[in-house]
Each structure stands twice: as C-alpha cells, then as structure tokens.
C-alpha positions in Angstrom: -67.4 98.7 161.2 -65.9 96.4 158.4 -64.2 94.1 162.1 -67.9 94.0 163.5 -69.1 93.0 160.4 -66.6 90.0 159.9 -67.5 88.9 163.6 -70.7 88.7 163.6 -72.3 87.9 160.1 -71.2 84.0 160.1 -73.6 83.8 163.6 -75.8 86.2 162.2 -76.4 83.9 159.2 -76.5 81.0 161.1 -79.3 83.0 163.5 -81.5 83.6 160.4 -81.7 80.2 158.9 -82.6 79.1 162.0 -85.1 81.1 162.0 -86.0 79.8 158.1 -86.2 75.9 159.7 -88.3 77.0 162.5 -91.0 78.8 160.4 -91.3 75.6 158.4 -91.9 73.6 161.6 -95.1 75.3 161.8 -98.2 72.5 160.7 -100.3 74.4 157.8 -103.7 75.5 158.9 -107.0 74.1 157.3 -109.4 76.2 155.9 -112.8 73.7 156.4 -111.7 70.5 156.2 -109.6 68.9 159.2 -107.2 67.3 156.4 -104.4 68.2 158.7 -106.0 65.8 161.7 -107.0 63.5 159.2 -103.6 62.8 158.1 -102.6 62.3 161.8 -105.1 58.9 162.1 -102.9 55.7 162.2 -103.2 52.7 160.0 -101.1 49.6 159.5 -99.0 49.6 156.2 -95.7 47.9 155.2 -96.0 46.0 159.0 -95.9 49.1 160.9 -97.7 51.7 162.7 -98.1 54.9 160.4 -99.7 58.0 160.7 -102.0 58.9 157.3 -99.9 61.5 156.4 -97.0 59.8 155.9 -98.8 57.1 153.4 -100.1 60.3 151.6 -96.8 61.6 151.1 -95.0 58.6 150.2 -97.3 57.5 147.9 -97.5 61.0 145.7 -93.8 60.5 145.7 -94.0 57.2 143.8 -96.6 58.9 141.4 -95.3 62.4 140.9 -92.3 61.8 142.4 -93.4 65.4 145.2 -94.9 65.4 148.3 -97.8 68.4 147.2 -99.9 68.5 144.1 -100.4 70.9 141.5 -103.6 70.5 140.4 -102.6 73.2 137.8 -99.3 72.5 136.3 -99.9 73.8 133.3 -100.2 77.6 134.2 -97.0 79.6 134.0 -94.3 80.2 136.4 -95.5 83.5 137.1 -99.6 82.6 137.9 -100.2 81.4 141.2 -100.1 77.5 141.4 -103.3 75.7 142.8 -101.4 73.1 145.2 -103.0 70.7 147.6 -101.1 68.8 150.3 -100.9 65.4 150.6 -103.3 64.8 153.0 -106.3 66.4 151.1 -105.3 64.6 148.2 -105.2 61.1 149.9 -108.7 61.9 151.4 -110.1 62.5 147.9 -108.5 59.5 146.4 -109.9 57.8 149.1 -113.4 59.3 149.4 -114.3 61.1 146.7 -112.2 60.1 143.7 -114.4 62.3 141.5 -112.5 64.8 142.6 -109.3 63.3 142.7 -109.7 61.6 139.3 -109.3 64.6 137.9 -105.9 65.8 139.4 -103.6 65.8 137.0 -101.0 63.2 139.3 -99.1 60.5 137.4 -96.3 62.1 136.0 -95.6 60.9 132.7 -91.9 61.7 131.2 -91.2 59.0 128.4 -92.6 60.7 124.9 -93.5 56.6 123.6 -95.6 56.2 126.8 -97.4 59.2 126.2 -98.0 58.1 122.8 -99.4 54.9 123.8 -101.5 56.5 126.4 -102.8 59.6 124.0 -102.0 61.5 126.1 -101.9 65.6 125.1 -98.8 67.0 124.9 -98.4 70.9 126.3 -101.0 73.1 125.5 -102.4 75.6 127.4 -105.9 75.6 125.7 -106.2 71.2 126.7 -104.6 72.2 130.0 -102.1 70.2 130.2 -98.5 70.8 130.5 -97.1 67.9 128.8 -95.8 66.0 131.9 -98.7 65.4 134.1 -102.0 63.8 133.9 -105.4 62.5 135.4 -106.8 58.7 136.1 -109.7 60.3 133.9 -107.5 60.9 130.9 -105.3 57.7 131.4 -108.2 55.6 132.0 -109.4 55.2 128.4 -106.4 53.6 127.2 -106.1 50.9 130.3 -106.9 48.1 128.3 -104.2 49.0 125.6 -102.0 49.9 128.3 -102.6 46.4 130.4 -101.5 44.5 127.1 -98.8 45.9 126.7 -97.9 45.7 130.3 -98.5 42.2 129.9 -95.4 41.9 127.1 -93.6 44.0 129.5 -93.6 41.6 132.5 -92.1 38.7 130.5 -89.0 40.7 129.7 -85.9 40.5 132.3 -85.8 43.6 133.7 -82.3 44.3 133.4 -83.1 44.2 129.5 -85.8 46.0 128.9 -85.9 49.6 127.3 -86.7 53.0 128.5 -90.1 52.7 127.1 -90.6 49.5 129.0 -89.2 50.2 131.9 -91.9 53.7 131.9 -94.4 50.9 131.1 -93.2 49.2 134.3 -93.3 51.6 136.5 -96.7 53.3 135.2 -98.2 49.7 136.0 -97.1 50.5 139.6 -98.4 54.1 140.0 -101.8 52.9 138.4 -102.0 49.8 140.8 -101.0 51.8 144.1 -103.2 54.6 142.8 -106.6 51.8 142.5 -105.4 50.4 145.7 -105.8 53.6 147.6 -109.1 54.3 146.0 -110.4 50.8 147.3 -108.8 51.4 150.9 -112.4 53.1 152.9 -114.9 52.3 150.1 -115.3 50.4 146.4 -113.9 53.1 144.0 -117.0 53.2 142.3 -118.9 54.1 145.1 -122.0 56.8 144.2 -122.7 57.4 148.3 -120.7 55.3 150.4 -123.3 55.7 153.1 -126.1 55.1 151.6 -124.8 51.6 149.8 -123.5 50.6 153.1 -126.7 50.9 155.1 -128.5 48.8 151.8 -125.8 46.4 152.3 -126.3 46.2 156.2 -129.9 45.6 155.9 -129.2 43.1 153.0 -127.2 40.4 154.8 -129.9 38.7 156.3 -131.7 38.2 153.3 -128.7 37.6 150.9 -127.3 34.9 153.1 -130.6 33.2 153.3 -130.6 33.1 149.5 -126.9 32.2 149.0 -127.6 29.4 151.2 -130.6 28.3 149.6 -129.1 28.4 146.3 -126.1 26.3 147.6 -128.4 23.6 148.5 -130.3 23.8 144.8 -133.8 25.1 146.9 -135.9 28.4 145.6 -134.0 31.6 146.7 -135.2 35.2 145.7 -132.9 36.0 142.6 -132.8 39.7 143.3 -131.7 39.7 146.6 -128.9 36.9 145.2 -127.7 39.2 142.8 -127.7 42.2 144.5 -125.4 40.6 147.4 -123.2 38.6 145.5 -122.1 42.1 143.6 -121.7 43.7 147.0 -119.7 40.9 147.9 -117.2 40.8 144.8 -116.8 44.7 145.3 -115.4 44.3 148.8 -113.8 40.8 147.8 -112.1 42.7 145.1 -111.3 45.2 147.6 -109.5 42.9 149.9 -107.6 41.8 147.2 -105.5 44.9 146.6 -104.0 44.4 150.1 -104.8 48.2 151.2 -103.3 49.2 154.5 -105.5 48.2 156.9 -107.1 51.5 158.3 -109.4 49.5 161.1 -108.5 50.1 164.7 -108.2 47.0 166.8 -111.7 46.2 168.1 -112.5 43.7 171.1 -110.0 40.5 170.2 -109.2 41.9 166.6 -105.8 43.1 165.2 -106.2 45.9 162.4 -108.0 45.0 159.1 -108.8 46.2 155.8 -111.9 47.6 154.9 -112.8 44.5 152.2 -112.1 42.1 154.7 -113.9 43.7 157.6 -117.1 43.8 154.9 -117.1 40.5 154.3 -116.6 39.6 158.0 -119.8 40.6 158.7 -122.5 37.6 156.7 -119.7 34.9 157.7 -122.0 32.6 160.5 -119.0 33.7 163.0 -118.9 37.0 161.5 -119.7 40.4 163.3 -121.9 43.3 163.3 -120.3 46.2 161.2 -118.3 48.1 163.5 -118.2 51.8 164.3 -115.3 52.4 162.2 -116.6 51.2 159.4 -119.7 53.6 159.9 -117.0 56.1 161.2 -115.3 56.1 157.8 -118.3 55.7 155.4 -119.7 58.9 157.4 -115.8 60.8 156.5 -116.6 60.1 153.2 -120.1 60.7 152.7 -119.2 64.3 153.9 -116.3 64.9 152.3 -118.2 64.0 148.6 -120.7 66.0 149.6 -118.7 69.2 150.6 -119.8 69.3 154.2 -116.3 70.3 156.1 -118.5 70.1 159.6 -119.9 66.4 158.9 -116.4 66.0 158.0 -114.6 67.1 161.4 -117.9 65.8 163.2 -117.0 62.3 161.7 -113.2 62.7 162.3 -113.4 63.4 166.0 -115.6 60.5 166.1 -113.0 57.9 164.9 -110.5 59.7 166.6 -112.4 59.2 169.6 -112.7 55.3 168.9 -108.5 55.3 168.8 -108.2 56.8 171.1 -110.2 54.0 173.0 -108.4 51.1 171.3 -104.7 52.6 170.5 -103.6 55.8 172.3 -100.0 54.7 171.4 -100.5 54.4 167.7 -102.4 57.7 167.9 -99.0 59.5 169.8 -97.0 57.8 167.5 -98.8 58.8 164.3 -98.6 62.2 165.7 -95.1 62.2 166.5 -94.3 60.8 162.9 -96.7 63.6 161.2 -94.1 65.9 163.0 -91.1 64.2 161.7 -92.6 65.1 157.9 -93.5 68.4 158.7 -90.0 69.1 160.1 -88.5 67.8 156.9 -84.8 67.7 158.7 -82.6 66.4 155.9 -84.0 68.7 153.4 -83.7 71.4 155.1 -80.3 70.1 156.0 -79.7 69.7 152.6 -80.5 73.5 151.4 -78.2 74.9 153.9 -75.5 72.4 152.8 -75.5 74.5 149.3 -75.7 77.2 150.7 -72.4 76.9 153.2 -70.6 74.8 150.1 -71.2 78.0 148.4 -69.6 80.1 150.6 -66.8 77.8 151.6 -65.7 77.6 147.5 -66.3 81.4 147.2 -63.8 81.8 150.2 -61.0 80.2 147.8 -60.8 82.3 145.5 -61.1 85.5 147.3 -59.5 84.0 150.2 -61.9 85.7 152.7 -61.7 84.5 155.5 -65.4 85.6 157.1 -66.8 83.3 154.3 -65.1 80.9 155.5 -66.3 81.3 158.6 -69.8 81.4 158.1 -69.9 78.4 155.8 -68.7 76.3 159.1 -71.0 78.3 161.2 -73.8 77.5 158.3 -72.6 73.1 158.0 -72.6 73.0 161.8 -76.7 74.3 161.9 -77.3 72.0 159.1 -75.0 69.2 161.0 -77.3 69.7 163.8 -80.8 69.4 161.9 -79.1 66.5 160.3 -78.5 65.0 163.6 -81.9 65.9 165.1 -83.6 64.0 161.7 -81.2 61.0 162.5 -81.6 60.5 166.1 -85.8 61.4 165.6 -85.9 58.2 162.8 -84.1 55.7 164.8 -86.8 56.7 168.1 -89.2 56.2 165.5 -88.2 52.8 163.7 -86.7 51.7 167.6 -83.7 50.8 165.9 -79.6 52.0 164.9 -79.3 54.5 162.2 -78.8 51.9 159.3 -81.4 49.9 158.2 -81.8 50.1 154.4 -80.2 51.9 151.3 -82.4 55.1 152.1 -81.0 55.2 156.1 -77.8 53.9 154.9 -77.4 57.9 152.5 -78.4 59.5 155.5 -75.8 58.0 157.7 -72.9 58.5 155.3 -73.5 62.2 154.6 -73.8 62.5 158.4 -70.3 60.8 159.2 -68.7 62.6 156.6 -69.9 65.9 157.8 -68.6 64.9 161.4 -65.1 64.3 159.3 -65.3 67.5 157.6 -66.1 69.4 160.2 -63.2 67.9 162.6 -60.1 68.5 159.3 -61.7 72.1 159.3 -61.3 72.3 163.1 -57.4 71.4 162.4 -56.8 73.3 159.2 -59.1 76.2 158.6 -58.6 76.2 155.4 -62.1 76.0 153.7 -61.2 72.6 152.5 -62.9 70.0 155.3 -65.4 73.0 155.0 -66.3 71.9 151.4 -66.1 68.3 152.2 -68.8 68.7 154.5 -71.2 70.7 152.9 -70.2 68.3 149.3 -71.2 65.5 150.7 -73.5 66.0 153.3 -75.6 67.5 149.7 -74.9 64.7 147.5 -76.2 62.0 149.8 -79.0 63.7 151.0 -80.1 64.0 147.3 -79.1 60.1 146.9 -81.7 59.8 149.5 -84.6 62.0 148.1 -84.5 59.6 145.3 -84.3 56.3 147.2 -87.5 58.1 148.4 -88.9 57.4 145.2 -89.1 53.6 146.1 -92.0 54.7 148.7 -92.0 53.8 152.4 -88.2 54.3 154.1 -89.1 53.0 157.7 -90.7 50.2 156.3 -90.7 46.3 158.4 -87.4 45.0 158.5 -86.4 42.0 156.5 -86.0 38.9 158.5 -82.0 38.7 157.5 -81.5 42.1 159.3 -83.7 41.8 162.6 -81.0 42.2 165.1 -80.8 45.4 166.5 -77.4 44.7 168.3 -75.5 43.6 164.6 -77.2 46.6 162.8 -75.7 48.3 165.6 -72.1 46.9 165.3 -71.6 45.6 162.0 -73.7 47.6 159.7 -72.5 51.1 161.2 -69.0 50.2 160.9 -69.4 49.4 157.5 -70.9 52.6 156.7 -68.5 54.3 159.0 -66.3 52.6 156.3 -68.2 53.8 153.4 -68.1 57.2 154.7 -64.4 57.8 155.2 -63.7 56.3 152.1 -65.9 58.7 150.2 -64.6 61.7 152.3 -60.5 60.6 151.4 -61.8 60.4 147.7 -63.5 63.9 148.0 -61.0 65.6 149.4 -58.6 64.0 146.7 -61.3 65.2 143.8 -60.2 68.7 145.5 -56.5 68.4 145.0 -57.1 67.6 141.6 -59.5 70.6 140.8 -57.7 72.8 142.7 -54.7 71.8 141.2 -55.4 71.5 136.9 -57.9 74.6 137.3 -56.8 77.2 139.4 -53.9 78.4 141.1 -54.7 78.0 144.8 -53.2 74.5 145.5 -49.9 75.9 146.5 -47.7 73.6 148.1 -48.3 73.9 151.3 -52.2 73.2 150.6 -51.1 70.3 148.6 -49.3 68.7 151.1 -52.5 69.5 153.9 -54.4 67.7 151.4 -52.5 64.5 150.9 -52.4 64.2 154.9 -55.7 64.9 155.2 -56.4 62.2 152.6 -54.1 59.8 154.1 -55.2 60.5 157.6 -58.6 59.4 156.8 -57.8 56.8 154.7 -56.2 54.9 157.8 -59.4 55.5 159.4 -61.6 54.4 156.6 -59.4 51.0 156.9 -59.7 50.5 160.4 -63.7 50.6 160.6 -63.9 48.8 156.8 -61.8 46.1 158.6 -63.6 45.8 161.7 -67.4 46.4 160.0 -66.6 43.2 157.6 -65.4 40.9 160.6 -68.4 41.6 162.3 -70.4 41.2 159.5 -68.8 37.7 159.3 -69.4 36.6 162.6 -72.9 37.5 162.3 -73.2 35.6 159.4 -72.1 32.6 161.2 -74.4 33.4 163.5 -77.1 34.1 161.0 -76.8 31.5 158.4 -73.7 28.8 159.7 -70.8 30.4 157.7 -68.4 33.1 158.3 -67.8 33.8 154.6 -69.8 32.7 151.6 -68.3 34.8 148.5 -71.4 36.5 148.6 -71.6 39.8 146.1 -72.1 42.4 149.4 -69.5 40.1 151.1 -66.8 40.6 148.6 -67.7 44.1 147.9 -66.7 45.0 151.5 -63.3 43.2 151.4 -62.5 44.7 148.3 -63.1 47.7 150.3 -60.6 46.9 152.9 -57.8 45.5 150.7 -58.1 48.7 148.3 -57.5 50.9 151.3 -54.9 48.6 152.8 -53.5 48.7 149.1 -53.1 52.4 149.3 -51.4 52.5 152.5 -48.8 50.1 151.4 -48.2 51.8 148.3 -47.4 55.2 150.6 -45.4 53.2 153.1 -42.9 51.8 150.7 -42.9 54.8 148.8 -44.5 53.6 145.4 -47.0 56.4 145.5 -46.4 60.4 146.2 -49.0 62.9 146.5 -50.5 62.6 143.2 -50.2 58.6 143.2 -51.9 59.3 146.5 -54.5 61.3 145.3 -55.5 58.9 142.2 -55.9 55.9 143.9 -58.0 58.0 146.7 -60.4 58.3 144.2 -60.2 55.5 142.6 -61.6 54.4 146.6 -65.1 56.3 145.4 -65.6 53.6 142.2 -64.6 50.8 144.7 -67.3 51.9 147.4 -69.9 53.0 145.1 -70.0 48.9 143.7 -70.0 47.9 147.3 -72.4 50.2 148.3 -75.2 49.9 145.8 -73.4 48.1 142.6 -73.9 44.6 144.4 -77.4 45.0 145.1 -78.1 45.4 141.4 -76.6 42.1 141.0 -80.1 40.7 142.5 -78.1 37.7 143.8 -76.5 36.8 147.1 -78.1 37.2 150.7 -77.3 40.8 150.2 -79.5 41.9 147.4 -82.4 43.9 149.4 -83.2 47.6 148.5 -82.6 46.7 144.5 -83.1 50.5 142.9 -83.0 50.0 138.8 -83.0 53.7 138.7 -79.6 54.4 139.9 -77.8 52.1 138.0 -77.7 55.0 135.2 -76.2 57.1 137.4 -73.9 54.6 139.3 -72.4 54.3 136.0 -72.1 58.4 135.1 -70.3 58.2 138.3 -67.8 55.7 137.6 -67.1 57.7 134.5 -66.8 60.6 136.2 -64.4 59.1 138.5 -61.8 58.1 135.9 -61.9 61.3 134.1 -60.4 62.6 137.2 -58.0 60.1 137.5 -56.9 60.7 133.9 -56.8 64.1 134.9 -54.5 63.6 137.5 -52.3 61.1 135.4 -51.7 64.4 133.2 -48.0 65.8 133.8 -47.3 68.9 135.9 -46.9 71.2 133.0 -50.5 70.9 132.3 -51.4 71.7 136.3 -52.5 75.7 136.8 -51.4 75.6 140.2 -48.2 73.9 139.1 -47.2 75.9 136.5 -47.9 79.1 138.9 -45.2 77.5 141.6 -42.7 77.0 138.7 -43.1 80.8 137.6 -42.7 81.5 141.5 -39.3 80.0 142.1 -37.7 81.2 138.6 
C-alpha cells in the first residue's frame, strides 16, 4: 500500500491541479446583463486592438490595485463579499456612473492622504473599511485635493515624500477614472439617449446661429447656448483622450466618442453613426435596469463589428480568453505549492515529496509556457518586450534551469530553484501590472522584431542564469548556517551546479550585449555609448567573467564561490531595473518608482547573506555537524 502510494500521489497531485486550472478556464455566467459579451467588444487603446475586458481589468488594477470589486469591503471575513467583475464595473463607470460612483474603488493606503481627503477611517456603522472609497465621497474634497496636486507636480519625483507621491498617484486614478466615465457619454449625462436625439435635432439650428453670431448678424440666443454647452461637453470629452470605442465606418479609422460628436455640425462632417446610437441605446438601458434593451443593443453593435472588423472581434475574443485563463497566476500558486513540498522533502528527506514537487513545477512550467507562447501570438512579437514580459521570461528560463539540475541531481535542490523563482518573478510581474496596460504599442527604439528576438532574449537569458547561480548559492548558505543537511557531498553538488551555470549565464550575457551593440549601430550610429542599460549589461558579463577567473586560478573555493554568486543577484538586479530608475540614457523606458523601495530591501538582503557566508565554519550548523562526524 505505502509503494502504491509513493508512486502514484506526485501524478495524482499533478492530475488534480489540473483539474483546479481547468475549472478556472470556465468564462463566469451572467445573470441579466450580457457584461461578459460586453467585455469582449474591441476598442483602440494604448495603439492597439483590445478587447473591453482587458481595459476593465487593467484599469481597476491601477485603482484598486485587483481585477474584481468589492463593493462591500467593509463586511467581515466571514459575511459573504458583494464582488462585481470587471466588466460590469467598466459598463457602469461608463454608462451609469450613479451606480458606479458609489463603489467604494480608489484604494487609499497613506493615513495624510486620507486626512486631506476626509475620508472615514474603519467603521462599520459609515461603511467603510478604512482602505477603500467612492468618487462620491472623494469628490467633495477635489478642489483641495487639485491644489495640492498642483504643489505636488513641481517637486522632482525622485524627492518627494510618501504623502506626495500618494498625492501623485491618486491624481492618476481620479484622471483615468473621469476619463472612462467620458468614454460613451458626458459623465454628467441624466439620459444619454434622450440628450443625444435633442442634440441631433439641434445641429441644424445651432450651426445656423453659431454662424450668424460669427458674422455679428441676429442669431436665436437659446438655440446658441444650448449648442455651444453640448459642444464643450463633447469637446471636453475629446480631451481626455478615451480609447476610441468607434468601429471603422466607410473611410474612417476608430474614434472617440467626443470627437465623433463634434464631427457631425463640421460643414464636412457626418451624420451620427449607428454606433454612436448603438452605444447611447447600451447605456440608456443599462441606467435604466433593462438587461434585455441591454443585450438587444449589444448584439446590435456587435452586429456592426462584425460588418466593419471581424478580426478585431476574434482577437478581442481571443485576448478575453487569455485573462480568463490567467496562466502565470495560476502558474504562480502551484509554484508555492511544489516549493513547499520540495523544502519539506529536506528535512524529512522523503523522497515522494520530492517527486511530486517536480511533477507539480513541470504542470506549472507548462501553464507558464502556454501563457508565454499565447502573449507573444497576441502582441505578434518575441517574449521580451518590456519590464512586465521581461519577469515573465526570466522566471520561465530559470524554471527550464531548475528543472534540467533536478533532472541531473535529484536532490530537491534545482527543484527549489524552480519553484523560487518561477514565484518571485511572477509576483515581480503582478506588480509591474500595476503600471496598467502590459501589451501596450511598442516604443519606436524597440520596433524590430528580429533584435528583440536576438539581443533582448539573450540578455534576459543572461539575467536568468545569473539569478538562478545566485539562488542556488542563497541555498548553500541556508542550508549550510541553519540546518544540518549541507553535507559535503551536497555542498560540493551545489558549487558545481553554481559554477556550471555561471559559465552559462556568461556565455549568453556576452553574446546578448554584442548584439545589443550591433543593433545600436544599427539603430542610432554607435556601437557603444556608455549608456546606463549599456554598462549595466557589461558589468554583467565582467562580474561573471570575474568569478570564473577567480575559480580558475584558485583565489575562490566553495564559499568564495558561493559569495560572489550572490553578490551576481545585486549586480543583475541594477542592470535589470536599477538603470531604468536612473531616467537617463536611451534605455530608460518602463521607469516603476514603486520598486525602487524594494530594489533596495533586496540589495540589503543580498549582503546579509554575504556576510553570512563571510562568517567562519565554526558558526556553520552543517559544518559543525561534519566536524562531530569525523571525530
């Protein structure tokens, strides 16, 4: 019994959280409203094709930093939440805000902010659980808040405080939020309908009298005024550059609602288009809580893409898929789970854990593939094409390296490698997340799929060896000063292992950086320009060249090893994200302010261990345990 239970519970673990990443596959099923189908129509934002969804969750990830709402945070953990997806919360924002204004969204952490803002703090009895609020209960305060904004903007941002940077990046949530609400219809809109069919019937006459006043004749002043207010609602509309949610009609690309508006009284303008009636009829029945109007109207528009853009429809759909599938964080829970196992197999030294954490990484290696592969068909381009891409890519090479040294060794070790940092980077992505839009248009510098290709995934190949030597040397050193599992023959595995990949990690660091230089001669007329990115590469290569030497002629042993391995983490971290905080150089796209904080606590953390393995043998666990061995 106990053999048949070793043999089969690592694929019988593996079978059910298949099973677990299946079920989630499944797209949720609405009630009355089509919000699912809505959030599959395709708009234009950030210069690309996206399906609504996608905008929907993006943008509640800049403002509550999650991809569902709870409209009723403040109950406790063990009453049942009131969430709301994505999609239905976009559609309100969009269409009915009186709804939506309501929601308590904006997530609020800094205590000053709230202070500013008067904001309650928790209390059950105001409804409010001290982190999350409304537009209705922030919207008092704007003008005090706008002023102080105003200060706020005229500080560097690499000086300012906590409080101001929570000023900052409120004064982004609240702008994205207004934006959205002026995407289909002017956010103050009492019945979208209605006003638009006054406004139709009130061109002719308001153009007549805008004329007439131009040329100082008699004009009617109430049909003046009442078009000129329409005209600064949809002018102001335009000028939040919304996505533009108009399909292609006749000779015209996509637009924005505003400027489609205002199209229409130009003397080359154009009749108001169905989509425009198409989206005014959406939102007259969502305010008015008619879910068949509201399905009625969405088959209608979906009828008009399908006319116009099939592709972007199949697209859309195909990227609404891709977020319901949520690969890497699935990928990411089963990493814990098989790193679990794989430590819990140390100290027990079992070796069906063991087994099922590998069984467990290569499932999650899979998903992990599947999400990687599915982007790059859905940007057309290689893996690496920003910070957020760039995370993915590295915890995917270094599962592929941990997955081969526990191929070789069985020993648990390449085992925790794998799962380690196939976690850490997938939560380095989560919160590049934050940023908003990962698949965004690519910058001008980088659009050339063959060098992002070449150069950019040897680089990161680069990055990722580097960071799995280091891991694997953070091991040795944990291993080592706390426990008494690093034996000798383990330690010596390790520091092969270690140097192994670091010969690897020097090869593609080497070969990345030329590329990267002929490319820049290609790009810009020089091979090398001392630029931050530039050196932080090279320092790359010489580090790992540095290391090798120092093995070679014999200067280093297994600890010295070990040390400057990780010392290799600090020296890829700068290259990999310290440079762009710089905001200098060529290089300096995909600046996150957020992570310098913990690009920092990781440096730190990074020479504690190195002092830790400076510390002499006596104070080693494991060493100590091999001395009272041999005596």
């Amino acid at each position: 019994m106990k053999k048949h239970f070793q043999k089969w519970f690592p694929p019988g673990l593996m079978f059910v959280m298949a099973l677990w990443f299946f079920g989630n596959l499944q797209a949720p099923k609405d009630k009355d409203f089509a919000f699912t189908e809505f959030g599959q129509l395709p708009i234009t934002a950030n210069g690309r094709i996206v399906p609504l969804d996608s905008l929907a969750r993006n943008s509640l990830l800049e403002i509550r930093e999650k991809q569902t709402l709870n409209t009723e945070p403040w109950k406790a953990w063990n009453e049942s939440p009131k969430m709301v997806s994505a999609d239905e919360w976009l559609a309100n924002v969009m269409m009915n805000p009186a709804a939506a204004d309501d929601w308590p969204v904006f997530r609020v952490d800094n205590p000053d902010l709230v202070s500013l803002l008067k904001l309650p703090d928790k209390d059950l009895a105001k409804k409010s659980d001290g982190k999350h609020y409304s537009w209705n209960q922030i919207q008092p305060l704007l003008e005090t808040f706008d002023k102080e904004n105003e200060r706020v903007q005229k500080v560097e941002s690499t000086s300012r405080t906590a409080y101001e940077n929570a000023i900052a990046k409120m004064h982004e949530r609240l702008t994205l939020y207004a934006t959205l609400k002026n995407a289909v219809q002017p956010a103050d809109a009492q019945d979208w309908p209605a006003e638009l069919a006054a406004y139709e019937k009130l061109i002719p006459a308001g153009v007549i009298a805008i004329q007439a006043q131009q040329a100082a004749q008699k004009f009617d002043q109430t049909n003046f005024n009442n078009f000129i207010a329409y005209v600064q609602a949809f002018q102001f509309m335009a000028n939040l550059e919304p996505p533009l949610i108009l399909p292609p009609n006749g000779a015209r690309e996509w637009r924005r609602m505003g400027d489609a508006l205002l199209d229409a009284p130009r003397p080359n303008g154009v009749p108001i288009d169905d989509g425009v009636r198409a989206y005014a009829k959406l939102a007259g029945a969502l305010a008015a809580n008619q879910p068949e109007q509201f399905n009625s109207a969405l088959r209608d528009l979906r009828s008009l893409l399908v006319a116009a853009q099939p592709k972007a429809l199949d697209k859309a759909r195909a990227e609404v898929f891709f977020n319901q599938m949520e690969p890497f964080y699935n990928a990411m829970v089963i990493y814990v789970l098989a790193g679990l196992l794989a430590c819990f197999s140390w100290f027990n030294l079992s070796e069906t854990l063991r087994r099922a954490s590998v069984w467990l990484i290569a499932l999650a290696f899979v998903i992990h593939t599947i999400g990687l592969v599915y982007r790059m068909v859905l940007e057309g381009r290689p893996p690496v094409t920003n910070l957020y891409s760039s995370a993915i890519f590295i915890g995917w090479g270094a599962v592929l390296l941990g997955l081969i040294l526990e191929k070789f060794h069985k020993n648990g070790i390449g085992a925790v490698v794998a799962s380690g940092i196939g976690f850490i980077t997938l939560i380095i992505a989560h919160h590049l997340a934050l940023e908003g839009d990962t698949m965004e248009m690519m910058r001008a510098v980088l659009d050339t799929n063959f060098w992002l290709a070449t150069h950019v995934v040897a680089v990161t190949v680069g990055y990722a060896s580097t960071f799995v030597a280091g891991f694997l040397a953070l091991i040795y050193i944990l291993r080592g000063m706390f426990t008494k599992t690093l034996d000798e023959a383990t330690g010596k595995s390790l520091a092969r292992m270690i140097y192994g990949i670091v010969c690897f990690a020097t090869l593609f660091s080497f070969v990345g950086t030329v590329l990267g230089g002929i490319w820049a001669d290609q790009s810009w007329g020089r091979f090398w320009g001392w630029d931050p990115k530039e050196n932080g590469a090279l320092i790359i290569v010489l580090w790992n060249a540095l290391i090798l030497h120092l093995r070679w002629g014999g200067i280093i042993r297994e600890r010295g090893l070990v040390n400057c391995a990780i010392f290799g983490n600090v020296v890829t971290a700068w290259s990999w994200f310290g440079v762009n905080m710089l905001g200098i150089g060529l290089h300096s796209y995909g600046f996150t302010e957020a992570a310098f904080k913990w690009l920092v606590l990781f440096v730190a953390s990074q020479l504690a261990f190195i002092a830790l393995g400076l510390l002499p043998a006596g104070a080693w666990k494991s060493f100590k345990a091999r001395t009272a061995n041999r005596s």
